[in-house]
Jmol script that loads the backbone (N, CA, C; Angstrom):
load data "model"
ATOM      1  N   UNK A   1       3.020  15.952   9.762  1.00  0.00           N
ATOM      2  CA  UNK A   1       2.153  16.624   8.834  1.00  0.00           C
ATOM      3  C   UNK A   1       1.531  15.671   7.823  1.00  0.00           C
ATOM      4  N   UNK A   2       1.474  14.695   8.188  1.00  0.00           N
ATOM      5  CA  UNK A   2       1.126  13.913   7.187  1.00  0.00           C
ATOM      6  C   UNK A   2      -0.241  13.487   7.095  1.00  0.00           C
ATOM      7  N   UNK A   3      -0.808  13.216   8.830  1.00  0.00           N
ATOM      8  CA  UNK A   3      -1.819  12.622   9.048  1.00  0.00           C
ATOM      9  C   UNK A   3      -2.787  14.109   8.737  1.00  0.00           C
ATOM     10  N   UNK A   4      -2.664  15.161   8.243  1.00  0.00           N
ATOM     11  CA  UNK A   4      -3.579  16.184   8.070  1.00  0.00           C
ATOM     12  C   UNK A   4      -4.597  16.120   7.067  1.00  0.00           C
ATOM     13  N   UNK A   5      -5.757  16.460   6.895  1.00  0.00           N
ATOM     14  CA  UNK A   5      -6.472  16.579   6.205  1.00  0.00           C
ATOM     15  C   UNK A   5      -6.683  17.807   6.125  1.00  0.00           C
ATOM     16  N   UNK A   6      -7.153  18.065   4.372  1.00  0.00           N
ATOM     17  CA  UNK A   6      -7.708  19.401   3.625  1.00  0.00           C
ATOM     18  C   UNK A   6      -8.985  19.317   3.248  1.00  0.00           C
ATOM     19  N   UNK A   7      -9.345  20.304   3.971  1.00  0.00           N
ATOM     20  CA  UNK A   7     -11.032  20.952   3.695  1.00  0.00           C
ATOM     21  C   UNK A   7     -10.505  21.713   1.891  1.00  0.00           C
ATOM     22  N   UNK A   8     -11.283  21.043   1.274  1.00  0.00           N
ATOM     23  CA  UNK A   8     -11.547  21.937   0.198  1.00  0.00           C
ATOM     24  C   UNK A   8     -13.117  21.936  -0.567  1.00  0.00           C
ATOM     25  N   UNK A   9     -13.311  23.304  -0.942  1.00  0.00           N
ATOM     26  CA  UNK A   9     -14.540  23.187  -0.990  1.00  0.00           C
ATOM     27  C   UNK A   9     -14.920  23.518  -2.524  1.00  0.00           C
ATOM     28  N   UNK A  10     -15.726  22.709  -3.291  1.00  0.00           N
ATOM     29  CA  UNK A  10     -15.791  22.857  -4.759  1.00  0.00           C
ATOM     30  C   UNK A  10     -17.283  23.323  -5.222  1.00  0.00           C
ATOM     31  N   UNK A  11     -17.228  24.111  -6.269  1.00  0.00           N
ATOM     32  CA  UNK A  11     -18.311  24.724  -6.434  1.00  0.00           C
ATOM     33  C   UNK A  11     -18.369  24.009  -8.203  1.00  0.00           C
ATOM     34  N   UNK A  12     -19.444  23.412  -8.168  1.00  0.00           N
ATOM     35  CA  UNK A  12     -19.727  22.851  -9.813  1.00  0.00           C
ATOM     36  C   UNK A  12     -20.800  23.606 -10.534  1.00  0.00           C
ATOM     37  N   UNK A  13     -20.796  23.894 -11.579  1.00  0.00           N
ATOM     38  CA  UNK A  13     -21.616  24.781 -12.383  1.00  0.00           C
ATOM     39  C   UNK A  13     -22.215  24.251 -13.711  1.00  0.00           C
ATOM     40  N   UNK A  14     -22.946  24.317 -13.716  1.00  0.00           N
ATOM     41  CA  UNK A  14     -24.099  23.719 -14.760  1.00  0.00           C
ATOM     42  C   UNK A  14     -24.653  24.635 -15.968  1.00  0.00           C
ATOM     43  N   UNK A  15     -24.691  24.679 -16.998  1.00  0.00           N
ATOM     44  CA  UNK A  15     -25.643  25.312 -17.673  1.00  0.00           C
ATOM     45  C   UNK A  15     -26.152  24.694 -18.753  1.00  0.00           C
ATOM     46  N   UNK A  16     -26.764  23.603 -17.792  1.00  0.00           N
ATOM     47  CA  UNK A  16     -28.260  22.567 -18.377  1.00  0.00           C
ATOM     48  C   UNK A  16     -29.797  23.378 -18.269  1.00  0.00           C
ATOM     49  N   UNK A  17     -30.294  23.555 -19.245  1.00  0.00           N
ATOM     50  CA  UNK A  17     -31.870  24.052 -18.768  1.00  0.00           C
ATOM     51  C   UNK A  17     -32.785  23.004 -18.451  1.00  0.00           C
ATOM     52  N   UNK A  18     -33.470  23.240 -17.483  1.00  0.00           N
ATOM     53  CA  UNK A  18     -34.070  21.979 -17.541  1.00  0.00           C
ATOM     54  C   UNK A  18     -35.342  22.242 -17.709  1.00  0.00           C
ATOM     55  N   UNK A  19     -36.102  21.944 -18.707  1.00  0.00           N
ATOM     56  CA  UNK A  19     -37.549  21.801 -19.044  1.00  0.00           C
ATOM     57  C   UNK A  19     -38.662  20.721 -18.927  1.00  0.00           C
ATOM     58  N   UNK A  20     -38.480  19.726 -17.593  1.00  0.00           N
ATOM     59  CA  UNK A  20     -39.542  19.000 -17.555  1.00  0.00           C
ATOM     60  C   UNK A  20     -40.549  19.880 -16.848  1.00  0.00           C
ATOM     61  N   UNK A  21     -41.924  19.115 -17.678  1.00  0.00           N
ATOM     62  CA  UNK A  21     -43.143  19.877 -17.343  1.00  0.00           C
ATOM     63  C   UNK A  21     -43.604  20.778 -18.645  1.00  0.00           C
ATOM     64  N   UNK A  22     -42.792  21.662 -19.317  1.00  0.00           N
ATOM     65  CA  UNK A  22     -43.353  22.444 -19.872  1.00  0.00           C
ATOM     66  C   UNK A  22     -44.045  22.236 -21.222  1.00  0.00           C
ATOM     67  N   UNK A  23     -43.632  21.024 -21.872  1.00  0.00           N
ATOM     68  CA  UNK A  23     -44.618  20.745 -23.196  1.00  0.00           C
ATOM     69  C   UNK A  23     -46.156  19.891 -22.707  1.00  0.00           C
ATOM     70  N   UNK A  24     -45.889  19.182 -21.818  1.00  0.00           N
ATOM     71  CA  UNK A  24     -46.980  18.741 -20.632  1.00  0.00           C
ATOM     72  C   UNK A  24     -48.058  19.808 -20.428  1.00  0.00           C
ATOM     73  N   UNK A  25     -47.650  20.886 -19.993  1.00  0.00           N
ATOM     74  CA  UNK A  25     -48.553  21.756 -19.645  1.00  0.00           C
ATOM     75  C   UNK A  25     -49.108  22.344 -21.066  1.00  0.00           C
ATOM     76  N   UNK A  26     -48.748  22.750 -21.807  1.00  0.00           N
ATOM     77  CA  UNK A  26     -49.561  23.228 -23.109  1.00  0.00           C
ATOM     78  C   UNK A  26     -49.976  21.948 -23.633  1.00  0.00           C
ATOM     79  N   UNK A  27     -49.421  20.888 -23.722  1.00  0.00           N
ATOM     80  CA  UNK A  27     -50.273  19.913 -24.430  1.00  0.00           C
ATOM     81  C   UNK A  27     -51.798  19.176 -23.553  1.00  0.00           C
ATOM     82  N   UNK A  28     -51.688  19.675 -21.895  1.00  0.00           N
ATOM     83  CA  UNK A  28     -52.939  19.224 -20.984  1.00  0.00           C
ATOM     84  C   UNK A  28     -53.846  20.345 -21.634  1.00  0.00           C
ATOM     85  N   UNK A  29     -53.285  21.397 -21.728  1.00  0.00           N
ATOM     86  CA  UNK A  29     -54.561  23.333 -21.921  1.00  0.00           C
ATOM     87  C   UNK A  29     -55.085  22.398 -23.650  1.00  0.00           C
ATOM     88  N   UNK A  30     -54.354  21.963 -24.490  1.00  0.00           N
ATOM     89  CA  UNK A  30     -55.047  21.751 -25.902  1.00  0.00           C
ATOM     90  C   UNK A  30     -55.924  20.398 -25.902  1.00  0.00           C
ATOM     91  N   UNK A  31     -55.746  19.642 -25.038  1.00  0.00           N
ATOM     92  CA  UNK A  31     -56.679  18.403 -24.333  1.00  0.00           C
ATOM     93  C   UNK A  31     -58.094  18.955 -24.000  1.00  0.00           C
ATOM     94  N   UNK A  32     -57.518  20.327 -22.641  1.00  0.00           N
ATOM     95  CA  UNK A  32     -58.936  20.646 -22.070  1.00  0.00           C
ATOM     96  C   UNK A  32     -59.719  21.469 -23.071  1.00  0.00           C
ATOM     97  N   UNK A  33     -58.862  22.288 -24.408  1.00  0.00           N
ATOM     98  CA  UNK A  33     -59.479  22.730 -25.070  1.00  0.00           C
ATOM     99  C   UNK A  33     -60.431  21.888 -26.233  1.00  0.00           C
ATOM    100  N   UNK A  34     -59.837  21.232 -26.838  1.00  0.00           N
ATOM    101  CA  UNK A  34     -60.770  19.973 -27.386  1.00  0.00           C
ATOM    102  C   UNK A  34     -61.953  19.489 -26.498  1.00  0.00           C
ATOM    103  N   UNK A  35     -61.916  19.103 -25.906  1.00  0.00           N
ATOM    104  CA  UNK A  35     -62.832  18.302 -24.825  1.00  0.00           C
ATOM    105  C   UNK A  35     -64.032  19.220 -24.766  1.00  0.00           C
ATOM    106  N   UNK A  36     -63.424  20.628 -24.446  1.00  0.00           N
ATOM    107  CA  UNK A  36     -64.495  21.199 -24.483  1.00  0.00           C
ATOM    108  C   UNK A  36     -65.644  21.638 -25.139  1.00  0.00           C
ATOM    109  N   UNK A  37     -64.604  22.023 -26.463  1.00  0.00           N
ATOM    110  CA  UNK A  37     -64.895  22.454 -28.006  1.00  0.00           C
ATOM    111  C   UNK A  37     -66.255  21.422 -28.220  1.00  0.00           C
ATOM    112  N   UNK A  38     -65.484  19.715 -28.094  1.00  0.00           N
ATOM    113  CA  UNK A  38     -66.524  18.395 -28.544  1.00  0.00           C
ATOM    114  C   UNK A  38     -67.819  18.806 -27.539  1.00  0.00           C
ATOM    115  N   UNK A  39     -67.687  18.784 -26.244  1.00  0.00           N
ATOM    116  CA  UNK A  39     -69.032  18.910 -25.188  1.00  0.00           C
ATOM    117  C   UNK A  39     -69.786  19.808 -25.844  1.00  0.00           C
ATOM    118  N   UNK A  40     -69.269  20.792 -26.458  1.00  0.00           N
ATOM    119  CA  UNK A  40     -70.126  22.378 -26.418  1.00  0.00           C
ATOM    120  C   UNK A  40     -70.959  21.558 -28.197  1.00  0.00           C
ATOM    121  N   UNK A  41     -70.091  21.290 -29.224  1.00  0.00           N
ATOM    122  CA  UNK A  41     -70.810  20.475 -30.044  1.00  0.00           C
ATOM    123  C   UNK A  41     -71.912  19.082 -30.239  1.00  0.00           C
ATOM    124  N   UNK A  42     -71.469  18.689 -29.057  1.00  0.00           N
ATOM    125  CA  UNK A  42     -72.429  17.535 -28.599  1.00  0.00           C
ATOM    126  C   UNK A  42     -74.039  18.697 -28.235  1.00  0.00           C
ATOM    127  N   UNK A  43     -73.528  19.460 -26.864  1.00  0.00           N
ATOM    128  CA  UNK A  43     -74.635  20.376 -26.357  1.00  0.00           C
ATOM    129  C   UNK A  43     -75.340  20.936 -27.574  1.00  0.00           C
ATOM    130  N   UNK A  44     -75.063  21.332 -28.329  1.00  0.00           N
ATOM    131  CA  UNK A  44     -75.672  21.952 -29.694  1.00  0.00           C
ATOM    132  C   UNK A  44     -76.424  21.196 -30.523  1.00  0.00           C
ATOM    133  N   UNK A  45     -75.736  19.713 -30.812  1.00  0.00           N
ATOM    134  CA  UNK A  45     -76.353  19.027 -31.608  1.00  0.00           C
ATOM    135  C   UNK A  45     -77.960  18.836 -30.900  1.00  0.00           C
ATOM    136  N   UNK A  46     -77.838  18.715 -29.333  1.00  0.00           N
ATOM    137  CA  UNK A  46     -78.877  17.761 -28.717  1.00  0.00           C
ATOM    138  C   UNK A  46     -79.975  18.497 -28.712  1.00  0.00           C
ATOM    139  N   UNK A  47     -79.236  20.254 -28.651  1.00  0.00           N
ATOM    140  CA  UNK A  47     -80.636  21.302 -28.619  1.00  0.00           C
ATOM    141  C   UNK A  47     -81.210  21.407 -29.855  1.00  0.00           C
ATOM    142  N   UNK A  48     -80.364  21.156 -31.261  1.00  0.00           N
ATOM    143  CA  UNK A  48     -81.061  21.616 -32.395  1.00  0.00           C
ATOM    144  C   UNK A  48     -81.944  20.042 -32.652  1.00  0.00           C
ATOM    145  N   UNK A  49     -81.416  19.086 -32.280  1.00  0.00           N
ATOM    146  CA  UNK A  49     -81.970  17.947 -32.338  1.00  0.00           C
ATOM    147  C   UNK A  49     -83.345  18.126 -31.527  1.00  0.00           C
ATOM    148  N   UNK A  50     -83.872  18.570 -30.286  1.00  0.00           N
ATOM    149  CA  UNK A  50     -84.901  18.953 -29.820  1.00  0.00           C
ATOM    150  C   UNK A  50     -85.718  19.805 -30.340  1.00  0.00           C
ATOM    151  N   UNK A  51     -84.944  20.855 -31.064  1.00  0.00           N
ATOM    152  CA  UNK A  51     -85.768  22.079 -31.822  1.00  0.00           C
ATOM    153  C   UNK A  51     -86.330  21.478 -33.125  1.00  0.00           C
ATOM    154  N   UNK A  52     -85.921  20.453 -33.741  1.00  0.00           N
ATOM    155  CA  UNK A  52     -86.315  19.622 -34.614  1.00  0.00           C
ATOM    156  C   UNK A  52     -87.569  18.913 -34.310  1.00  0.00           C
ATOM    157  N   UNK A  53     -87.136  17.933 -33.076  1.00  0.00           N
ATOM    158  CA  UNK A  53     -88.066  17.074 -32.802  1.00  0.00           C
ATOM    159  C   UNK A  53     -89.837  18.402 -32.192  1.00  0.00           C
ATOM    160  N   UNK A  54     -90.001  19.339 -31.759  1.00  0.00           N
ATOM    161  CA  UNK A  54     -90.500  20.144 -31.350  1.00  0.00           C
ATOM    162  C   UNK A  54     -91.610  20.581 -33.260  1.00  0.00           C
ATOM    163  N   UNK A  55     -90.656  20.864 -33.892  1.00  0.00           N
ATOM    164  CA  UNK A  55     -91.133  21.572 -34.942  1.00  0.00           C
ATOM    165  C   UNK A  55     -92.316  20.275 -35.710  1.00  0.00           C
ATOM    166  N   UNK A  56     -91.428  19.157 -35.926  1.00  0.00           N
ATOM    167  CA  UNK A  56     -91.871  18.165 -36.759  1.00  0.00           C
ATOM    168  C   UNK A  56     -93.773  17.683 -35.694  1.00  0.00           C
ATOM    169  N   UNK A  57     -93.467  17.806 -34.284  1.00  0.00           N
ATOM    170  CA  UNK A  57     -94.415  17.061 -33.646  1.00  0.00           C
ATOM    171  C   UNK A  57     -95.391  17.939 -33.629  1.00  0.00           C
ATOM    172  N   UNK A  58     -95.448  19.560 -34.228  1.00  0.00           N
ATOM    173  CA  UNK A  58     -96.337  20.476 -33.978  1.00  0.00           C
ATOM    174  C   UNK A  58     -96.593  21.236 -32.779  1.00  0.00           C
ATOM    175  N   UNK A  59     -95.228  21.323 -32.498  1.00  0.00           N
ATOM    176  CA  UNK A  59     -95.266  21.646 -30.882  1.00  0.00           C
ATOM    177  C   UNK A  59     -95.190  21.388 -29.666  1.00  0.00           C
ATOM    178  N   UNK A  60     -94.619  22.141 -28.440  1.00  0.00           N
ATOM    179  CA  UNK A  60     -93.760  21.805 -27.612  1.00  0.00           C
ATOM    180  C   UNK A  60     -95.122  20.468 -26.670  1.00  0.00           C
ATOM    181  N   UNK A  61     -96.116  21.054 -26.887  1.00  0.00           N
ATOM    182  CA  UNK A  61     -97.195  19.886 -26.023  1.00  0.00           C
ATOM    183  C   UNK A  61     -97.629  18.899 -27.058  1.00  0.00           C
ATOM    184  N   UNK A  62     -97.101  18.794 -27.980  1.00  0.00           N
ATOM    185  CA  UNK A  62     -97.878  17.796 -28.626  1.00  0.00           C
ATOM    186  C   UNK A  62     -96.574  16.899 -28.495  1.00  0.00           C
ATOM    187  N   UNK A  63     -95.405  17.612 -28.526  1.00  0.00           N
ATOM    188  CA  UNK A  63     -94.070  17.114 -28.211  1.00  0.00           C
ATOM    189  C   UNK A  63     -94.017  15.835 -27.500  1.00  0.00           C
ATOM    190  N   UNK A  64     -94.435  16.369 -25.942  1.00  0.00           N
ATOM    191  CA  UNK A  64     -94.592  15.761 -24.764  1.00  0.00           C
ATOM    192  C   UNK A  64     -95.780  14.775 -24.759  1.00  0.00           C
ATOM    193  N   UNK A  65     -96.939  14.652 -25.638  1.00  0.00           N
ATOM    194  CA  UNK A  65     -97.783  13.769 -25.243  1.00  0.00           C
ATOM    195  C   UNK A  65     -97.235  12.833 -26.379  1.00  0.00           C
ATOM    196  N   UNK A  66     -96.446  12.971 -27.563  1.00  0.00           N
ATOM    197  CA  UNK A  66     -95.695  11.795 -27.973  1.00  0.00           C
ATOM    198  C   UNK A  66     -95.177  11.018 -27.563  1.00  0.00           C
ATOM    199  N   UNK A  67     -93.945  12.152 -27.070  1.00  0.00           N
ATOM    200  CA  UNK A  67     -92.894  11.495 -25.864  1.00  0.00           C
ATOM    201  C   UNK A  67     -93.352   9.932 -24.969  1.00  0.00           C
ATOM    202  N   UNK A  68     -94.515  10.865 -24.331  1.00  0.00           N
ATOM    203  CA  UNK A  68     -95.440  10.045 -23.613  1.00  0.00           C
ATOM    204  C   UNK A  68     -96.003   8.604 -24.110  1.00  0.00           C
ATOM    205  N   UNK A  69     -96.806   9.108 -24.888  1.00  0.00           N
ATOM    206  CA  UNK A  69     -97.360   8.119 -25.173  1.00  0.00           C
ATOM    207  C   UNK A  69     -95.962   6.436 -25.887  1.00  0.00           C
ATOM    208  N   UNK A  70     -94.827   7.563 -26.884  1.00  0.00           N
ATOM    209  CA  UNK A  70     -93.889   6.201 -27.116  1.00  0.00           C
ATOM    210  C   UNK A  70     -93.254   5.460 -25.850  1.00  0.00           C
ATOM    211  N   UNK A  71     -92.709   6.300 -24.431  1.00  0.00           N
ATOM    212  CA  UNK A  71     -92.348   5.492 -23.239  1.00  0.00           C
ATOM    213  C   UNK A  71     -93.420   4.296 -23.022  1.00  0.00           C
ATOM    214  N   UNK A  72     -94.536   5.286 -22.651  1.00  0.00           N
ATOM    215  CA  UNK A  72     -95.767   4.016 -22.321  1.00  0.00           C
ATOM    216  C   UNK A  72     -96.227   2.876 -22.988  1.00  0.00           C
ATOM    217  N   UNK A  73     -96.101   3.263 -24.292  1.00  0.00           N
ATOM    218  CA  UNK A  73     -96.704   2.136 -24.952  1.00  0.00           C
ATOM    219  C   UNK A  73     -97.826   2.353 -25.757  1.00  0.00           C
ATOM    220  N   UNK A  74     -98.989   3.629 -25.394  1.00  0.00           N
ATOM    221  CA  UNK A  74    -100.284   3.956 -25.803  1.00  0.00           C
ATOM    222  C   UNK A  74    -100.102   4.663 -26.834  1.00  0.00           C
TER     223      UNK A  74
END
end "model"
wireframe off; spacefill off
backbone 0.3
color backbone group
């Protein structure tokens, strides 16, 4: 009886929580929220910046033959 071996079978129990990932994920959503926030303020600036440039030139065609004429040169 000596040379016998015992099956025994052990069950280990944990009560670790494990939270990788989860400050990751709300801190990526407040990233994409910024980012966006800035784009949508950029987009705004560029239209009121046009609605400017529009008003000052006397209008949307007089706009364009400025435009024009500063690319070209004339």
């Amino acid at each position: 009886m000596k040379n016998t071996r015992m099956m025994v079978k052990t069950r280990t129990k944990s009560n670790v929580l494990v939270t990788d990932g989860v400050g990751t994920d709300i801190l990526q959503g407040a990233v994409v929220g910024l980012g966006a926030m800035a784009a949508g303020l950029a987009g705004a600036w560029a239209v009121s910046c046009l609605v400017a440039g529009v008003i000052a030139a006397g209008g949307p065609i007089a706009l364009v033959v400025s435009w024009f004429g500063a690319v070209t040169g004339i």
